[in-house]
PDB file of the backbone (N, CA, C, O) and the ligand in Angstrom, with CONECT records:
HET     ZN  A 101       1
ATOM      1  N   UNK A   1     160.581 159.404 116.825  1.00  0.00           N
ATOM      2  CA  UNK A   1     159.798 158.257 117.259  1.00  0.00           C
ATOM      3  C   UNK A   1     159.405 157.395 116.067  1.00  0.00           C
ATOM      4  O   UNK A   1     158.836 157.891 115.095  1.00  0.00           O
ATOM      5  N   UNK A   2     159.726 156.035 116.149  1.00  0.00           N
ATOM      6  CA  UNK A   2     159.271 155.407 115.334  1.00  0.00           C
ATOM      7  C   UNK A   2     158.132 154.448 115.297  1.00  0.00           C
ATOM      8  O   UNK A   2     158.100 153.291 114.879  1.00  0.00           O
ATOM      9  N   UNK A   3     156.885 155.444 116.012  1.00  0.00           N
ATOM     10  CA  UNK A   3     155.823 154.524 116.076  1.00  0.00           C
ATOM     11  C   UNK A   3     154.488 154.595 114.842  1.00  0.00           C
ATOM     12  O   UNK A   3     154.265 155.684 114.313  1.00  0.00           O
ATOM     13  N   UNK A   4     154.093 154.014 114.656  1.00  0.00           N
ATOM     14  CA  UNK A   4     153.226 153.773 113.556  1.00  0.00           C
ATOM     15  C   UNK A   4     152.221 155.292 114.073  1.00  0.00           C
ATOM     16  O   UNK A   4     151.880 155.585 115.219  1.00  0.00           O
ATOM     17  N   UNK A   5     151.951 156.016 112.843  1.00  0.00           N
ATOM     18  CA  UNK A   5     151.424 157.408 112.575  1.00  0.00           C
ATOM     19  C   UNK A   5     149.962 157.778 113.572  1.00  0.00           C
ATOM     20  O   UNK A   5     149.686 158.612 114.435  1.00  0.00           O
ATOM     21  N   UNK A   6     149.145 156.469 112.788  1.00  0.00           N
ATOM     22  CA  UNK A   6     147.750 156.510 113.383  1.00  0.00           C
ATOM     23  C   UNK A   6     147.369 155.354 114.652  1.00  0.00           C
ATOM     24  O   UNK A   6     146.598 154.399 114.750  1.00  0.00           O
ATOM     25  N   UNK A   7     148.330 156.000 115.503  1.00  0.00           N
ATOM     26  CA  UNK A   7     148.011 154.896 116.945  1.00  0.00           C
ATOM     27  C   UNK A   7     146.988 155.360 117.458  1.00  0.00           C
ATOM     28  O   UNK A   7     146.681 156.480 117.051  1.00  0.00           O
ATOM     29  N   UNK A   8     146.248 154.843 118.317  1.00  0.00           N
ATOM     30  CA  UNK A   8     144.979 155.054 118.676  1.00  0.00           C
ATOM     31  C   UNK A   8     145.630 155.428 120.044  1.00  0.00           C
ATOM     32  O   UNK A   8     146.349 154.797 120.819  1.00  0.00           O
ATOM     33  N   UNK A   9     144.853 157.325 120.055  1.00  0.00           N
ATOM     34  CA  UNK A   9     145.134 157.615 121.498  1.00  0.00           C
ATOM     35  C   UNK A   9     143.983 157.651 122.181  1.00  0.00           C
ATOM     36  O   UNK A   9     142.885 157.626 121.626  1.00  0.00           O
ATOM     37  N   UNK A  10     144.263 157.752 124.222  1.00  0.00           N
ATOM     38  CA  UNK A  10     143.273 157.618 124.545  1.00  0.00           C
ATOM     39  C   UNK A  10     142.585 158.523 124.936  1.00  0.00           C
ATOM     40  O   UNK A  10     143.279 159.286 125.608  1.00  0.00           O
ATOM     41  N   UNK A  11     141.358 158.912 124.854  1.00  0.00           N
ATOM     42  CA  UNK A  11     140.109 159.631 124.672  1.00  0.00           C
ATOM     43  C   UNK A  11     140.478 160.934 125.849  1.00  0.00           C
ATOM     44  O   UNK A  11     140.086 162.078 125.616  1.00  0.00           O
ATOM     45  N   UNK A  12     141.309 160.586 127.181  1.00  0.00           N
ATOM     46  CA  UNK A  12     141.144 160.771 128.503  1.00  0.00           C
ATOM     47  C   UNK A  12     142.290 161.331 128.744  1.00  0.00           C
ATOM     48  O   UNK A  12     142.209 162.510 129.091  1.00  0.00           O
ATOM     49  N   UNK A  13     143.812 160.674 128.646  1.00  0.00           N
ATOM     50  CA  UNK A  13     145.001 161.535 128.826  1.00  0.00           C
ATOM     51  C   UNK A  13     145.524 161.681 127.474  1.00  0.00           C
ATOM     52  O   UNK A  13     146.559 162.339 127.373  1.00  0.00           O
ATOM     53  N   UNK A  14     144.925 161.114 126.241  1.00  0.00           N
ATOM     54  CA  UNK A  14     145.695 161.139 125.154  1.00  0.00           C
ATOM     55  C   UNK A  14     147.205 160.263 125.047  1.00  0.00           C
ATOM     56  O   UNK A  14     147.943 160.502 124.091  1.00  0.00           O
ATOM     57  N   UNK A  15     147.491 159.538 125.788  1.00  0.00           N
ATOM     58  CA  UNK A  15     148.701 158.620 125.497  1.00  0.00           C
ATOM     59  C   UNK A  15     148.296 157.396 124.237  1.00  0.00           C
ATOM     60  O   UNK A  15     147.200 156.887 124.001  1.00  0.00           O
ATOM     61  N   UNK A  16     149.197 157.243 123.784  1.00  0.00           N
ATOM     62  CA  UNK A  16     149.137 156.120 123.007  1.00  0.00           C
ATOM     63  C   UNK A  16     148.760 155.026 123.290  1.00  0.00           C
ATOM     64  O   UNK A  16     149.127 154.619 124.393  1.00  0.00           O
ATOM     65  N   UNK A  17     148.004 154.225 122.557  1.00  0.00           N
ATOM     66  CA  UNK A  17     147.588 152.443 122.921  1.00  0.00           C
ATOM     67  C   UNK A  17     147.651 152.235 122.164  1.00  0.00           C
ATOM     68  O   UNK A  17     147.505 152.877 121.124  1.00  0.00           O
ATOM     69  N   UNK A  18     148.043 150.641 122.479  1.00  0.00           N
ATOM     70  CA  UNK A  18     148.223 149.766 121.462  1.00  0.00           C
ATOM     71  C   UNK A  18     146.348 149.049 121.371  1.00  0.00           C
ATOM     72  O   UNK A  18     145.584 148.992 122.335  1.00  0.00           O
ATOM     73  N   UNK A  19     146.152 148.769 120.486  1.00  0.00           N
ATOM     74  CA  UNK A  19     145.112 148.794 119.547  1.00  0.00           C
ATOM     75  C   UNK A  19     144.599 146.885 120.908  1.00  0.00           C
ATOM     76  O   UNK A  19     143.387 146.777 121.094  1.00  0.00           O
ATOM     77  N   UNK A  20     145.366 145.912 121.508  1.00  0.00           N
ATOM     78  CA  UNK A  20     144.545 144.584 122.025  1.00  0.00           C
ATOM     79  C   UNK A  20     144.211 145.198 123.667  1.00  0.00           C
ATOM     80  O   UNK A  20     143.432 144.713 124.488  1.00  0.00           O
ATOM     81  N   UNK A  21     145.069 146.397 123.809  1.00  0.00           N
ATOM     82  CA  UNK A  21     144.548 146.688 125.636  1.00  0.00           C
ATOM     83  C   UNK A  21     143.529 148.044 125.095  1.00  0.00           C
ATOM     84  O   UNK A  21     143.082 148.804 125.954  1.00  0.00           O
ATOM     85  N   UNK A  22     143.375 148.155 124.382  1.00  0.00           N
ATOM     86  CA  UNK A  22     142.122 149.040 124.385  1.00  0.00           C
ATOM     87  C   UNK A  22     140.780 149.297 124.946  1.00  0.00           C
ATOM     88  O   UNK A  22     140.088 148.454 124.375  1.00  0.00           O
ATOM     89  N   UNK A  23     140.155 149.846 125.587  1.00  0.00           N
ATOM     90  CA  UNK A  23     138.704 149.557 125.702  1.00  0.00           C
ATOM     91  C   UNK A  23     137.844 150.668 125.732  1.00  0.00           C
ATOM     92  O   UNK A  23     137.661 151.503 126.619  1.00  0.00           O
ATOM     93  N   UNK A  24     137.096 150.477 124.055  1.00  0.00           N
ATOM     94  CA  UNK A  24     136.236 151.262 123.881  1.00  0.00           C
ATOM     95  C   UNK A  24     134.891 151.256 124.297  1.00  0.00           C
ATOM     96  O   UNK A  24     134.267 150.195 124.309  1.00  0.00           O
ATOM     97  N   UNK A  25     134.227 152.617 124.734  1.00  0.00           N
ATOM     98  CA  UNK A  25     132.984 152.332 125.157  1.00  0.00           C
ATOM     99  C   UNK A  25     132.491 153.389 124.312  1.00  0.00           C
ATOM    100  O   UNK A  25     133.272 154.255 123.918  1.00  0.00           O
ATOM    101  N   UNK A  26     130.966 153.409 123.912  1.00  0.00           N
ATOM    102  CA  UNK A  26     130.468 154.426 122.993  1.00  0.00           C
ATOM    103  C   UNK A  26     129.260 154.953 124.350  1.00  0.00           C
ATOM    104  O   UNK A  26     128.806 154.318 125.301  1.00  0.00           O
ATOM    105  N   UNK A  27     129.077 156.163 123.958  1.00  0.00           N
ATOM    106  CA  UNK A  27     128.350 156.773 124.359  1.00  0.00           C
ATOM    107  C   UNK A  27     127.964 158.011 123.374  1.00  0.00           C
ATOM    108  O   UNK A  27     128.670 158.585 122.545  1.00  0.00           O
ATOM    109  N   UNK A  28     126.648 158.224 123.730  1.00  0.00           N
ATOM    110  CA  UNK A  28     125.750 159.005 122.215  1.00  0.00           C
ATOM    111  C   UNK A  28     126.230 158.911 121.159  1.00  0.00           C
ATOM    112  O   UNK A  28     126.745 159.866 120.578  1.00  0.00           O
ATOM    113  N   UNK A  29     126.131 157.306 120.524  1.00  0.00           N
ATOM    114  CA  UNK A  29     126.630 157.383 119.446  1.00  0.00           C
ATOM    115  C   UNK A  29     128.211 157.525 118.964  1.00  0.00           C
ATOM    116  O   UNK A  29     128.545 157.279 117.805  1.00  0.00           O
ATOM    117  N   UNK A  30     128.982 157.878 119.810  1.00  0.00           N
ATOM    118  CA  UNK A  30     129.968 158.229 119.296  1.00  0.00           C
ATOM    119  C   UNK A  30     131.139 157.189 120.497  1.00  0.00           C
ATOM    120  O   UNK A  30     131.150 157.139 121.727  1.00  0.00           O
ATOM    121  N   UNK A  31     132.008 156.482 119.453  1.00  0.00           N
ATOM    122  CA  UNK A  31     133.413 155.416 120.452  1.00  0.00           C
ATOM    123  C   UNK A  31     134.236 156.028 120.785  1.00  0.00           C
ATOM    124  O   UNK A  31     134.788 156.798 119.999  1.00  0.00           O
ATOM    125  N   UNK A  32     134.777 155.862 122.593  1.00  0.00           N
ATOM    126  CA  UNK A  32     135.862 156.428 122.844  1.00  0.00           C
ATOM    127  C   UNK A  32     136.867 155.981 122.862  1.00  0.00           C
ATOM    128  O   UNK A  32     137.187 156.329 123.998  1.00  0.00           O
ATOM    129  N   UNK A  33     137.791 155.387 122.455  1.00  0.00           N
ATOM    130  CA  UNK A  33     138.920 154.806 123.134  1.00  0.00           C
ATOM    131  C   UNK A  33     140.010 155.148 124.128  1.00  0.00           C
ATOM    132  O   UNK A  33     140.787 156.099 124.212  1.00  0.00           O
ATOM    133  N   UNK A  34     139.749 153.716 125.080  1.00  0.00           N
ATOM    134  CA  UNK A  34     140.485 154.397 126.412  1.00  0.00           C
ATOM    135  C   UNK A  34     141.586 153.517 126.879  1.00  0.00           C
ATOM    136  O   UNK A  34     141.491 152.299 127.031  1.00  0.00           O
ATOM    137  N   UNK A  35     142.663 154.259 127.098  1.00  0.00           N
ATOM    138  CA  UNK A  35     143.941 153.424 127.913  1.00  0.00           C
ATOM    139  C   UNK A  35     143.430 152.048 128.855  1.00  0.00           C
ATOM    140  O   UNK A  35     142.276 151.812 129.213  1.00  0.00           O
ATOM    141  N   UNK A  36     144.338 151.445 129.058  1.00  0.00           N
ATOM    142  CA  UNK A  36     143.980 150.547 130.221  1.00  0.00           C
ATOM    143  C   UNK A  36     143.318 151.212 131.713  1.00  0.00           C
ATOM    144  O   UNK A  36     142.257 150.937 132.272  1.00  0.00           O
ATOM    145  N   UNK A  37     144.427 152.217 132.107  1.00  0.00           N
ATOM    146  CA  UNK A  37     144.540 153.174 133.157  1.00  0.00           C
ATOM    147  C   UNK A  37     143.318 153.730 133.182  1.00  0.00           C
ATOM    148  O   UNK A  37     142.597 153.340 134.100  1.00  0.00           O
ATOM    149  N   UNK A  38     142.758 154.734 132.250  1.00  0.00           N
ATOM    150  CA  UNK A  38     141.862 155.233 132.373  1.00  0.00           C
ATOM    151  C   UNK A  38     140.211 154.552 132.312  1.00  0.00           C
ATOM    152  O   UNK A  38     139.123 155.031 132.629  1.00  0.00           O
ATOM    153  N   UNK A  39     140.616 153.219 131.751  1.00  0.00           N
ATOM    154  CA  UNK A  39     139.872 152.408 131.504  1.00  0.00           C
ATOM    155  C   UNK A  39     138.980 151.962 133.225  1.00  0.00           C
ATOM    156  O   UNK A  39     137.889 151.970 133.795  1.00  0.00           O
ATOM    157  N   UNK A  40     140.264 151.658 133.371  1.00  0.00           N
ATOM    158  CA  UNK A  40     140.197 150.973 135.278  1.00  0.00           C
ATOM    159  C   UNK A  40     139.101 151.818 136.122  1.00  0.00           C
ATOM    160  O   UNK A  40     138.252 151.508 136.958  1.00  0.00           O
ATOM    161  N   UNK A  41     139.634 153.372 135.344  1.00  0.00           N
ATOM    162  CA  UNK A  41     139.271 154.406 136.309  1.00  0.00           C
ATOM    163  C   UNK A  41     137.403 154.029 136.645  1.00  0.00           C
ATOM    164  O   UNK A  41     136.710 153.821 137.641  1.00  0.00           O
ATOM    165  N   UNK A  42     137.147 154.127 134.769  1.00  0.00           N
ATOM    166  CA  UNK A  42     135.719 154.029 134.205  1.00  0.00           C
ATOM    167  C   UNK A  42     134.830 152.807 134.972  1.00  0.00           C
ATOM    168  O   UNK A  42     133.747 152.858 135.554  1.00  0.00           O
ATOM    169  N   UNK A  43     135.780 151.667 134.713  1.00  0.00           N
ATOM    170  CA  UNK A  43     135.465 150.552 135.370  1.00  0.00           C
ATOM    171  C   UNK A  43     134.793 150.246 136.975  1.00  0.00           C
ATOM    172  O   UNK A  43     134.157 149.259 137.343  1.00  0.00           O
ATOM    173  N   UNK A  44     135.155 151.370 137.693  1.00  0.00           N
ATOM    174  CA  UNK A  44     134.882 151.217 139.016  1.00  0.00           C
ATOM    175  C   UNK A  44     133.548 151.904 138.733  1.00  0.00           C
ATOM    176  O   UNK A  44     132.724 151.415 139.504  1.00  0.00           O
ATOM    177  N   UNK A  45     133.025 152.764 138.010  1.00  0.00           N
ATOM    178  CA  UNK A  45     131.635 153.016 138.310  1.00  0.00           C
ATOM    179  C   UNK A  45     130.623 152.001 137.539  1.00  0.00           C
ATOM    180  O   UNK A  45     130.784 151.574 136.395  1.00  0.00           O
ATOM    181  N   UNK A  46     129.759 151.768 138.246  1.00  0.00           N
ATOM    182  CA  UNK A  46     128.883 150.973 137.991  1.00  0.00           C
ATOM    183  C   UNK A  46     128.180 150.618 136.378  1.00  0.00           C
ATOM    184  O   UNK A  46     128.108 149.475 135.927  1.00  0.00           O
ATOM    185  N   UNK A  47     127.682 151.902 135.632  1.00  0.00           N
ATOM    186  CA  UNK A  47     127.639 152.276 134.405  1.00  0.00           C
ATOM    187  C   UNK A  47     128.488 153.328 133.485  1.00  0.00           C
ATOM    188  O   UNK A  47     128.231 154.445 133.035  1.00  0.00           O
ATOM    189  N   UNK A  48     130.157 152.043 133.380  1.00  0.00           N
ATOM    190  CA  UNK A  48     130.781 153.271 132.579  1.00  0.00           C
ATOM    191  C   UNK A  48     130.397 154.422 131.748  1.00  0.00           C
ATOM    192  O   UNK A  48     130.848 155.566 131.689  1.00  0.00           O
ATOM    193  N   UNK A  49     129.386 153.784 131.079  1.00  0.00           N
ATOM    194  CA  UNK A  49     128.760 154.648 129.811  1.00  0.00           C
ATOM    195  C   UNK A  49     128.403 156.108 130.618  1.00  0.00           C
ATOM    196  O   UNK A  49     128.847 157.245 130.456  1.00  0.00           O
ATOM    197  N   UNK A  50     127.651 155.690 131.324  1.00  0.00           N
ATOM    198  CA  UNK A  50     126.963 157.324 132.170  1.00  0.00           C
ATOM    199  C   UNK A  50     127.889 158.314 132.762  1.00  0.00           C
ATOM    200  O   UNK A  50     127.476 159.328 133.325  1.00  0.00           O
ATOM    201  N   UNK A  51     129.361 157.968 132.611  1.00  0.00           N
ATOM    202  CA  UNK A  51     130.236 158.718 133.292  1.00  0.00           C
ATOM    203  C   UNK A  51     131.344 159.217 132.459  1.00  0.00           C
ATOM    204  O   UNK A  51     132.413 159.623 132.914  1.00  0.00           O
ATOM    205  N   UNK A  52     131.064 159.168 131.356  1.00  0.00           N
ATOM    206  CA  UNK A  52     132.060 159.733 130.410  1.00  0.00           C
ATOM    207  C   UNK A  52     132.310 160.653 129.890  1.00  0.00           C
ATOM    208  O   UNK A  52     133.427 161.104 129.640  1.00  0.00           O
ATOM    209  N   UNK A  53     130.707 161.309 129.511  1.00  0.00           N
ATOM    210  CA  UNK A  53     131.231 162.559 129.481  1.00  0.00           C
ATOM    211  C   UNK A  53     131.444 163.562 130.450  1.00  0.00           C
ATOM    212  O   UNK A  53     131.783 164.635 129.952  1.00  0.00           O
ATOM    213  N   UNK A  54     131.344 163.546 131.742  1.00  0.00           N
ATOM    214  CA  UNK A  54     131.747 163.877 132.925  1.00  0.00           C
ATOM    215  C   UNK A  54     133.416 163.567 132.902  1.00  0.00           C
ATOM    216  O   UNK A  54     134.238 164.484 132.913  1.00  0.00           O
ATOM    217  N   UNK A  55     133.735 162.337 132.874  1.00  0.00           N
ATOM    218  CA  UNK A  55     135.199 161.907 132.900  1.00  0.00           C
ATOM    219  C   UNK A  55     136.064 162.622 131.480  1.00  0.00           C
ATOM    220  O   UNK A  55     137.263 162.887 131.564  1.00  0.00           O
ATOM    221  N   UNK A  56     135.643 162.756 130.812  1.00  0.00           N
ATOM    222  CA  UNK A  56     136.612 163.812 129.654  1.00  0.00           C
ATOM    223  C   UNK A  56     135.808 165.006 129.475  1.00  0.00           C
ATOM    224  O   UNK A  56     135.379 165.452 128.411  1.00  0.00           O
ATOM    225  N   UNK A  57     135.618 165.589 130.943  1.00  0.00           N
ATOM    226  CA  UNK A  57     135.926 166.885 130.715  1.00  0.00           C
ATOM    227  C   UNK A  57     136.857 167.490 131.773  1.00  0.00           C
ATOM    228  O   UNK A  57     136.904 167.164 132.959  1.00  0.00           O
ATOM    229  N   UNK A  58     137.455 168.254 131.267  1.00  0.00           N
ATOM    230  CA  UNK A  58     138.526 168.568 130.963  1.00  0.00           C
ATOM    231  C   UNK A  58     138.605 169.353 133.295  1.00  0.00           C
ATOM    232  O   UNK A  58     137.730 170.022 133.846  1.00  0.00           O
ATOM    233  N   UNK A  59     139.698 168.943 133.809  1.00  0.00           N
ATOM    234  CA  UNK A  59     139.791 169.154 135.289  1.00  0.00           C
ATOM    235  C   UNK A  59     139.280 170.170 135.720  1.00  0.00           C
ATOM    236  O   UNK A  59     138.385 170.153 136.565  1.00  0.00           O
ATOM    237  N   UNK A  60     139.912 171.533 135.056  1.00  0.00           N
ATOM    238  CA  UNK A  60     139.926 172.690 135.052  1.00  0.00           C
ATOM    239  C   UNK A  60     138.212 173.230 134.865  1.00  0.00           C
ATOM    240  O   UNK A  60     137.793 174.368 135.076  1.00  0.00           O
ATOM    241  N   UNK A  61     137.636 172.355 134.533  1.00  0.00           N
ATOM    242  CA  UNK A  61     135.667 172.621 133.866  1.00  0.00           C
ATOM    243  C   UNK A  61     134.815 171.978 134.950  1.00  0.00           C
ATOM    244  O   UNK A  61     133.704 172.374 135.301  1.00  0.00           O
ATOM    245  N   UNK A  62     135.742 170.521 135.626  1.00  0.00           N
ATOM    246  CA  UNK A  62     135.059 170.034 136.403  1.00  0.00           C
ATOM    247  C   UNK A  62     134.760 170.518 137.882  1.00  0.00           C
ATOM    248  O   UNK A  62     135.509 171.191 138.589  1.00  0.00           O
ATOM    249  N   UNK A  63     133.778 170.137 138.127  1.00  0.00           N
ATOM    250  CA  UNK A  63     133.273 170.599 139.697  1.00  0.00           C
ATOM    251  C   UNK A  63     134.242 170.215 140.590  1.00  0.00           C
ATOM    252  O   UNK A  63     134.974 169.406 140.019  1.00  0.00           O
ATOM    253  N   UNK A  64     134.725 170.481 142.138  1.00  0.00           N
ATOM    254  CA  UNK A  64     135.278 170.338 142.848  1.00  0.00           C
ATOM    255  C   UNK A  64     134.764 168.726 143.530  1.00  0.00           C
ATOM    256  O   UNK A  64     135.687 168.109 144.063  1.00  0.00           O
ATOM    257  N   UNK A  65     133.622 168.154 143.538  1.00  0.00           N
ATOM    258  CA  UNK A  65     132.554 167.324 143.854  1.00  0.00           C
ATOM    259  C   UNK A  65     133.600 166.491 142.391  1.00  0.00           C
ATOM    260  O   UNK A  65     134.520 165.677 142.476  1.00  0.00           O
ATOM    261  N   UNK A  66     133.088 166.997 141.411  1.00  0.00           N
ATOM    262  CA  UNK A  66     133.340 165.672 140.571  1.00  0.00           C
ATOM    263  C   UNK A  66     135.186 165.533 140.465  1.00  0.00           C
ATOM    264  O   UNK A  66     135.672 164.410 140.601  1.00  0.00           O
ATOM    265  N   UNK A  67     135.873 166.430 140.282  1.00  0.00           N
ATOM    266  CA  UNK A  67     137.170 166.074 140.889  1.00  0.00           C
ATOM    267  C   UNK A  67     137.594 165.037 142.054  1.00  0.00           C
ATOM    268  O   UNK A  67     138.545 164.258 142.127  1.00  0.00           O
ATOM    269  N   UNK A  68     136.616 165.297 142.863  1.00  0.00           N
ATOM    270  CA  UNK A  68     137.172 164.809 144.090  1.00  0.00           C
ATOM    271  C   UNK A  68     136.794 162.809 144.005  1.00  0.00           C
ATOM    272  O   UNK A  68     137.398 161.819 144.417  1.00  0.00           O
ATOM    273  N   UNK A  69     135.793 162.980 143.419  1.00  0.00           N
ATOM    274  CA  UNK A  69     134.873 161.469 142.794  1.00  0.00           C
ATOM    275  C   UNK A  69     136.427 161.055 141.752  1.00  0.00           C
ATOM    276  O   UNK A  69     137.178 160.348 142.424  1.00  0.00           O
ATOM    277  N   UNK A  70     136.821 161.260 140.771  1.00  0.00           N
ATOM    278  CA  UNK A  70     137.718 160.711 140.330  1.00  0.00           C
ATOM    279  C   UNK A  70     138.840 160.601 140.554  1.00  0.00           C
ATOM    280  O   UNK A  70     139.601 159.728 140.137  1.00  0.00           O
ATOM    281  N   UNK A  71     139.135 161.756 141.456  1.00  0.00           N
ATOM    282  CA  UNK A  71     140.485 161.566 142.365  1.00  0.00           C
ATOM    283  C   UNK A  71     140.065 160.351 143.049  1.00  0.00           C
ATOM    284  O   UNK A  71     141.038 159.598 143.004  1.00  0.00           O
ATOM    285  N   UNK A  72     139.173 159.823 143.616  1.00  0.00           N
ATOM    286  CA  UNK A  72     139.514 158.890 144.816  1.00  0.00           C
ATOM    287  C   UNK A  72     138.903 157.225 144.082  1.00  0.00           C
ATOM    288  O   UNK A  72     138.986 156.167 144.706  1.00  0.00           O
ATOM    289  N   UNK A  73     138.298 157.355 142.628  1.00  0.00           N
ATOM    290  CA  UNK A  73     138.343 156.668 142.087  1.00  0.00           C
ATOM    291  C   UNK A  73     140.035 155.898 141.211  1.00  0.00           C
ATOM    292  O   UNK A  73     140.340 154.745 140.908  1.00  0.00           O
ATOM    293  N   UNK A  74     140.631 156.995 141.099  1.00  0.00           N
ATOM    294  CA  UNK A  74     141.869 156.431 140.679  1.00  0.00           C
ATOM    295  C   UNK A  74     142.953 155.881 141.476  1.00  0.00           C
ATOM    296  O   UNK A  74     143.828 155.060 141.199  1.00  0.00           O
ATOM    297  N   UNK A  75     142.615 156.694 142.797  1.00  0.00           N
ATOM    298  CA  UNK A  75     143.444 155.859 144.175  1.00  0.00           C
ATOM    299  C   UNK A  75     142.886 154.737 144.044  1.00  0.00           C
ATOM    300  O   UNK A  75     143.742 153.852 144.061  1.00  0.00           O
ATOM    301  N   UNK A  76     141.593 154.242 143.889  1.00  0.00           N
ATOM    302  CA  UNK A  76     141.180 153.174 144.396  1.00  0.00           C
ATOM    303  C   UNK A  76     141.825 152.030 143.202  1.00  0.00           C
ATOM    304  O   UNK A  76     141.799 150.835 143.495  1.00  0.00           O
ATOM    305  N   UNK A  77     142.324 152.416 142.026  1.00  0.00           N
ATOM    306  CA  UNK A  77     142.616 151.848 140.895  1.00  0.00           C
ATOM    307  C   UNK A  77     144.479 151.341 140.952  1.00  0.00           C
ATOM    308  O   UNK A  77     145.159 150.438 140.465  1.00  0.00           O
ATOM    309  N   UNK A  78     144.686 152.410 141.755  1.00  0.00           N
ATOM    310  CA  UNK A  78     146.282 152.329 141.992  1.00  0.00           C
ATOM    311  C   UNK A  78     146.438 151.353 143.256  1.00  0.00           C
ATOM    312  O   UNK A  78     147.421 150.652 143.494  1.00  0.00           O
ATOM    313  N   UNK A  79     145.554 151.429 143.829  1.00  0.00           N
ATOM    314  CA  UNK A  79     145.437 150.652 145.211  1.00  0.00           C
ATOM    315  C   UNK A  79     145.441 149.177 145.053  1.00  0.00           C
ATOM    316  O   UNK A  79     145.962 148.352 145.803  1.00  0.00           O
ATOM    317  N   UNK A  80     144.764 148.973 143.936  1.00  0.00           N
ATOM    318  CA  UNK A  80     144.274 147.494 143.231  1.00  0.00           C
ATOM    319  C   UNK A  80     145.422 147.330 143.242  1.00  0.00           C
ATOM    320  O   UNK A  80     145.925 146.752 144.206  1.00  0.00           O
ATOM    321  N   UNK A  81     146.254 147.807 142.124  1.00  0.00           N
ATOM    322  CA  UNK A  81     147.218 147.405 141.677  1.00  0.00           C
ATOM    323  C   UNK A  81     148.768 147.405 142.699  1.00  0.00           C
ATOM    324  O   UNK A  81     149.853 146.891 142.426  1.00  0.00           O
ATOM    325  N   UNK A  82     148.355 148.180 143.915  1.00  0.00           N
ATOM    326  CA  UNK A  82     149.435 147.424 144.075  1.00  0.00           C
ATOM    327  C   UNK A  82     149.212 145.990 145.232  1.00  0.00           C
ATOM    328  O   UNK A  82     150.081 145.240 145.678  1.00  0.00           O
ATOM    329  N   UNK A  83     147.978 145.985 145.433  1.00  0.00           N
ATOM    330  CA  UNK A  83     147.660 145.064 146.131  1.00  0.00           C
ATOM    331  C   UNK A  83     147.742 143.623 144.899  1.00  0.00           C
ATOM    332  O   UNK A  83     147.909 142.459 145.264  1.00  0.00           O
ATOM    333  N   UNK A  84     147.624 143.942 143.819  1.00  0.00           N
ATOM    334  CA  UNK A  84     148.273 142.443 143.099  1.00  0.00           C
ATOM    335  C   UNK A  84     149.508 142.225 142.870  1.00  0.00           C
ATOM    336  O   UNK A  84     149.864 141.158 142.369  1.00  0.00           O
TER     337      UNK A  84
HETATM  338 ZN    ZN A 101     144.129 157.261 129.336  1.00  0.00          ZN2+
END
């Protein structure tokens, strides 16, 4: 692969971004950077910030309740999109 070493991955699935579709949000102090995708996800709740560290943790840790909240948050993200 010939992509530049220190690409900024995202916080959430870890894929690569390019550094202008980025969108970081900080929470306690500390910046996350997030894909577009996962970005969208964040976007639908009201106060991204309050849902992040909930949202990167890890599926397998999360509650069945909070699974089910981001499962139907990301339909709703895929849904957007194909409705544009
Ligand atoms: Zn992502």
């Amino acid at each position: 692969m010939n992509v530049i070493e220190n690409k900024t991955r995202c916080a959430k699935c870890k894929s690569s971004i390019d550094m202008d579709s980025t969108s970081t949000y900080i929470e306690g102090g500390e910046s996350y950077p997030f894909c577009k995708k996962c970005s969208d996800i964040l976007e639908t709740f009201p106060i991204p910030a309050n849902i992040i560290r909930q949202f990167l943790t890890p599926e397998q840790q999360q509650s069945q309740v909070q699974r089910n909240i981001f499962a139907a948050r990301k339909q709703r993200t895929e849904g957007k999109k194909i409705l544009n």
